[in-house]
N, C-alpha and C positions, 0 to 999 in steps of 0.2 A: 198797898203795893208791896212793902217787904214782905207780910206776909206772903203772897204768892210766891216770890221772887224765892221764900226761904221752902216753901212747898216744891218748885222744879226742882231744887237742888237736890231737896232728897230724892225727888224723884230718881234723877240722873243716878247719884252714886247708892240708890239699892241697887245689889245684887253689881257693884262694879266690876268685879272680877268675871263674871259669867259672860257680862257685857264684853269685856276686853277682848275675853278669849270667842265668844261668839266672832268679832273684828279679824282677828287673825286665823280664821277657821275660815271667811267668806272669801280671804285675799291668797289661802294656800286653795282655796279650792276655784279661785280664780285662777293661779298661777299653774295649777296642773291640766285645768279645762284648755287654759294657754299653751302650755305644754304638748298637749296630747292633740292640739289642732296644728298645730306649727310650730313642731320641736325641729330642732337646731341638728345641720349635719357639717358633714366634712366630704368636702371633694376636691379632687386632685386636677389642676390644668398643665398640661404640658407644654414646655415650649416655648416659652411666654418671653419676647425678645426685651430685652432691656434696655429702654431709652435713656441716650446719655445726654443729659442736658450742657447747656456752658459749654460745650465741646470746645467752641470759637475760644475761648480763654487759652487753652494751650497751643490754636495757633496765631493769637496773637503774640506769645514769646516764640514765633517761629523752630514751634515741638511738634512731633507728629504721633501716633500710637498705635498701637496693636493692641488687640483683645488677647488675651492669653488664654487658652483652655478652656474657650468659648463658654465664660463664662457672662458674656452676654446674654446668653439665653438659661430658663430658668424655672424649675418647675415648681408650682403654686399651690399649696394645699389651702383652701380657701372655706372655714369652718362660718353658717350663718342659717340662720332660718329656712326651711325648705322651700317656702314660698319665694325669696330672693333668687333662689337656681333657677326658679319657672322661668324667669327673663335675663337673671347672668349669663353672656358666652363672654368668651377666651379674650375676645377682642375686647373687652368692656373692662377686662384685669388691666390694669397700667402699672409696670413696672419701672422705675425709674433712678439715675445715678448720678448724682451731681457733680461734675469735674468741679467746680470750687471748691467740694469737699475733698480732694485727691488726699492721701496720704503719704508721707514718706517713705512707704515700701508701694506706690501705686497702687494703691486700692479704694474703691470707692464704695460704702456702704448702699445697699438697694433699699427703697421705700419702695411700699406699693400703698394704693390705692383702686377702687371701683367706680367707674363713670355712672352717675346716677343712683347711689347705693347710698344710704345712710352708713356713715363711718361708723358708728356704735354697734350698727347689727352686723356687721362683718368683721372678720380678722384673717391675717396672712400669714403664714408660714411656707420660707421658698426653701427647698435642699442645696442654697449656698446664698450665704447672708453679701455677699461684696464682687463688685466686678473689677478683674485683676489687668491692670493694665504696662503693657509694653512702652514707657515713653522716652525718647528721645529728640536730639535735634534733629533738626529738617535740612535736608541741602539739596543742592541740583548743581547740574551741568548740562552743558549743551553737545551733545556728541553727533557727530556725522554718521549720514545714513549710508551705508555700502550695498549698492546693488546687486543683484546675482541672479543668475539663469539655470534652470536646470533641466536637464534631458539634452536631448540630441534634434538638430535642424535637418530636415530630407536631405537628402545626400544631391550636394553639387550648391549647395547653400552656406552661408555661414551669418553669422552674427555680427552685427555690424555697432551702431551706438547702443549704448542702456543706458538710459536716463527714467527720472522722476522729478514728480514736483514738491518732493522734500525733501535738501539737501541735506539739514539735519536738525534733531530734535530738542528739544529741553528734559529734561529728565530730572525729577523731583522727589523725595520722602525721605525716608530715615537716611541719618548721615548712613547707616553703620553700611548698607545693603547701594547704597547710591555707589558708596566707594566701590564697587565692585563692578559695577556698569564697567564693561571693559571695549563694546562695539555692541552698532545697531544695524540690520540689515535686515533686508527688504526680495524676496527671491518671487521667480515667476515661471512656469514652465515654459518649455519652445520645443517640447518633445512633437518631431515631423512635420514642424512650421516650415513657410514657405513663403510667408507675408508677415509682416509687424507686428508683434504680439500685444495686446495692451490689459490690463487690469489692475484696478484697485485691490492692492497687496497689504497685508496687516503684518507692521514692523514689528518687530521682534529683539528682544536682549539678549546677548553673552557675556558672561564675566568672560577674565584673561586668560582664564583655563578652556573658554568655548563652550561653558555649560549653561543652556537656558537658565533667563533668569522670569521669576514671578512676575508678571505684570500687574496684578493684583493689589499687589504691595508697593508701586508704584505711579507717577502721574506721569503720563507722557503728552509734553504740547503738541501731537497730532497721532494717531494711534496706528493711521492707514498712509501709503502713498500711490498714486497713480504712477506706476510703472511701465518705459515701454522697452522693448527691446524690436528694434530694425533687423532684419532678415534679409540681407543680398545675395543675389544671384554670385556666381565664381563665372572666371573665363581665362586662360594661360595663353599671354603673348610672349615674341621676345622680347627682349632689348638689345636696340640699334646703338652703338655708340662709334662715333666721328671723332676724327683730332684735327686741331688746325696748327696752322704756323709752321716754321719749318724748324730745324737744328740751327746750333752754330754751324759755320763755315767750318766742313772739313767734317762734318759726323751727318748722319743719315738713319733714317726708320726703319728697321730691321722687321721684317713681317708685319702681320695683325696685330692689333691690340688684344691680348688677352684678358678678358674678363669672368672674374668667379661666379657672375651671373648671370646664366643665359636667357633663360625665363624667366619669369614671376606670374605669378597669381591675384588675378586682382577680385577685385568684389564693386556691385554696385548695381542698379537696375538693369535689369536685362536691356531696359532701350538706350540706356548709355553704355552698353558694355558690346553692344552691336557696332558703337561708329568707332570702337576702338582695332587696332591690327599690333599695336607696336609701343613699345615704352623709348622713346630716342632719347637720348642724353645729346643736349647742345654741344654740338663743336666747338664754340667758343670755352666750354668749361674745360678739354682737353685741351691746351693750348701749349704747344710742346715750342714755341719761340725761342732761339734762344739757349735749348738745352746741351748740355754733351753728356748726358750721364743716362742709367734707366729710371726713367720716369715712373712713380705709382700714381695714380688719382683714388682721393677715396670720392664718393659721391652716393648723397642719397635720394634714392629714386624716388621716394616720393614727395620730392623736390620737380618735379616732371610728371605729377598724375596729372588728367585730367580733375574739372572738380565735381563733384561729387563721386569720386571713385577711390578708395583705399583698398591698401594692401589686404590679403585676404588671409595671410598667413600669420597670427597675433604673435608665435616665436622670430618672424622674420621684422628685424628693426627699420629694413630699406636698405641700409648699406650697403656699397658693392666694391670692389677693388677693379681697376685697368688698370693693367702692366703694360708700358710700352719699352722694348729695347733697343736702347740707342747708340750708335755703335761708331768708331772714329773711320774715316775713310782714307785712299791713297791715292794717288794721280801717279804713275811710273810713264819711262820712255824705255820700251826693250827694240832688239834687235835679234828679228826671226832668221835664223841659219836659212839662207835660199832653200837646199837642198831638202828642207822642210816642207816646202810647199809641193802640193802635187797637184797635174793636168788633167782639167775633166774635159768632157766634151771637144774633143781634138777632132777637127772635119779628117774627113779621111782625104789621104791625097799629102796632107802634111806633117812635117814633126818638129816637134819643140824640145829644145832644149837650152840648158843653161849654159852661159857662155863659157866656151873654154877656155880663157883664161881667169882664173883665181880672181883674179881682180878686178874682172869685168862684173864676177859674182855677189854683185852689192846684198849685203843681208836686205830684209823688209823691217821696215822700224813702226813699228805699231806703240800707241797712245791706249792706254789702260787707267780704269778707274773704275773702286769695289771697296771694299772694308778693308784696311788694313793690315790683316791679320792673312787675309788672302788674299790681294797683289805682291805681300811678301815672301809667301811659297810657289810664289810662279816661277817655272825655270823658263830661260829662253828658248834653250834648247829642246825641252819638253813639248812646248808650242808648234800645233804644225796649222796648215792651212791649204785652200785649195783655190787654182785659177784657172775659169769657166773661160776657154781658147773659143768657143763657138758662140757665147755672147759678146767676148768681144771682139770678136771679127766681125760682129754684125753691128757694132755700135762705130767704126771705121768707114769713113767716108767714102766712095766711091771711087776717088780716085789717089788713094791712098793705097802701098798694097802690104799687104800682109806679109809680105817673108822680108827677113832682117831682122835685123835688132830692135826689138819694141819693148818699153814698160808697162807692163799689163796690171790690172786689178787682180787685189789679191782680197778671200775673205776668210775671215778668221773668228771663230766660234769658242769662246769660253764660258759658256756658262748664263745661267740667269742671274748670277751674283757678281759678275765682273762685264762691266760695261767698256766696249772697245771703241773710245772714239775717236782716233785717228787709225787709218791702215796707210801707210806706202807701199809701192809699185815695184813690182818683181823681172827684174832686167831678164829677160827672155830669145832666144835666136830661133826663128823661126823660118824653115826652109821646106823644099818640093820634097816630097818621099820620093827615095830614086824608083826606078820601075826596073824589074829583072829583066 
């Protein structure tokens, strides 16, 4: 047995060196056969987005982030066997960023890896080793949504409510961009509407200066609102306004009520705006009881619309001013110079005159009552009057006669601002016309 055992041996290490290198001459020309069937290249993937894992870790410290200089994305030079490319696509490269790994200047180094590839026969080189991130704190507010219209309504129409069904929003992300949020609104056209305009509208940001803001970069808790805006017909009535009550004792209502508004404009469906004629302001609201001075009323009229009808005019508040003036009065007793009064309808046949004596000449004493200011410039003497001889000879009973001495009615005319209510009787001598 050792014989043999010592016969292999030599066998083995004759010609060892030949042997060896025979070994290493079978494995280079295995490695080049290898080679030359499926040598090793280099290709380039474009594009290649970069998944950030862990994301949720910075907003559970309620932080939010930006990619910076889209370095998200990434292009891949992906060196491996030729046969590997036959089934590699784009989608199969995984590029990858772990936010637990962030750094203190935000940065996150990129791994890659191949779905399905053996790790050994592939390697990666990207044209930017780390994804550069924007991080900050998170905040939000909740800001009101302001509605808006835009264009123009057919002519003899106007705009009536605008509403939606979101009053206002939550608005969330970076502190720095949140603080800018300065208003949200919401706009809709009504360009030569004529009926209720409605649509789902996509809300909108302005900072304080009015400059859109990115919604992007943004979370907003509802993005849209259904907006409507109402559309009413117009129609121009008056306004009626009444006064009740009276003055104090001794003052009196001097004309109309003047009012700064005579019309208005109203708005509302055509078939309500059909049973309307008039805006009236209650008499009880001018309630002048009581007064001695001039009275204003302020009063707003759309305190007295019917309902569902408003004012048409959005610069017009309803407001209206009535002026009443109230004026003090006078009660006098004058006495008309006889000689004042003059004879109408005198029957022919007779003649009237004043008695010849002076003192038979009683003046007429008349009761007067008017404003103040004019009972006070009444002369007596100024005052004249006249008495109708042929009515009253006919109001003289038949067996009464007509010539003598009679006190006849006298009527005296001042005016529509001075009220006469008492006249006395004008001593009169009444005789035959002689006949030549």
């Amino acid at each position: 047995m050792k014989g043999k055992m010592k016969r292999l041996w030599e066998i083995i290490l004759h010609n060892w060196g030949l042997k060896l290198a025979s070994i290493f001459l079978a494995f280079f020309i295995w490695f080049i056969v290898a080679q030359v069937g499926d040598p090793k290249d280099t290709r380039a993937y474009n594009n290649i987005q970069v998944k950030l894992v862990n994301a949720e870790l910075l907003e559970d410290q309620n932080k939010c982030y930006e990619v910076l200089d889209q370095t998200d994305r990434v292009k891949v030079n992906v060196t491996a066997p030729t046969s590997v490319f036959q089934t590699l696509r784009a989608s199969d490269i995984v590029a990858e960023a772990d936010v637990s790994k962030l750094t203190d200047i935000n940065t996150i180094a990129i791994t890659y890896y191949a779905l399905n590839i053996n790790a050994e026969s592939i390697s990666f080189e990207g044209d930017h080793d780390v994804v550069k991130l924007d991080v900050e704190n998170k905040a939000g507010k909740w800001i009101r949504v302001q509605y808006q219209y835009v264009g123009t309504v057919a002519e003899g129409y106007v705009i009536g409510n605008v509403t939606g069904d979101q009053t206002s929003i939550y608005v969330s992300g970076p502190e720095s961009l949140v603080s800018q949020v300065g208003s949200a609104y919401a706009e809709l056209s009504v360009e030569g509407a004529t009926t209720k305009s409605s649509a789902n509208v996509e809300i909108r940001l302005r900072d304080r200066e009015g400059n859109f803001l990115d919604l992007n970069k943004l979370e907003l808790s509802a993005e849209h609102v259904l907006l409507s805006v109402d559309v009413l017909a117009t129609k121009e009535v008056p306004v009626e306004v009444n006064v009740s009550g009276s003055p104090a004792e001794g003052f009196i209502i001097v004309g109309d009520p003047e009012q700064d508004v005579d019309t208005v404009l109203l708005a509302g469906s055509a078939a309500n705006l059909a049973r309307i004629s008039k805006v009236s302001i209650p008499a009880e609201r001018l309630d002048l009881t009581g007064v001695t001075e001039d009275t204003t009323f302020s009063v707003n009229i759309k305190d007295y619309l019917p309902e569902n009808i408003k004012l048409a005019n959005p610069e017009f508040n309803g407001r209206m001013s009535i002026a009443v003036t109230i004026k003090a009065t006078r009660e006098r007793t004058m006495e008309i110079p006889a000689r004042n009064i003059s004879f109408i309808n005198v029957p022919t046949g007779y003649v009237v005159e004043l008695p010849m004596e002076e003192g038979d000449q009683l003046p007429v004493t008349i009761k007067v009552f008017g404003l103040q200011d004019t009972i006070n410039a009444l002369r007596a003497s100024n005052i004249t009057g006249t008495a109708d001889i042929k009515a009253w000879m006919k109001s003289l009973s038949q067996h009464v006669s007509p010539l003598g001495m009679h006190e006849i009615p006298v009527v005296v005319d001042l005016g529509e601002n001075i009220t006469v209510q008492e006249i006395g009787k004008l001593r009169v001598v009444i005789s035959e016309q002689e006949t030549e």
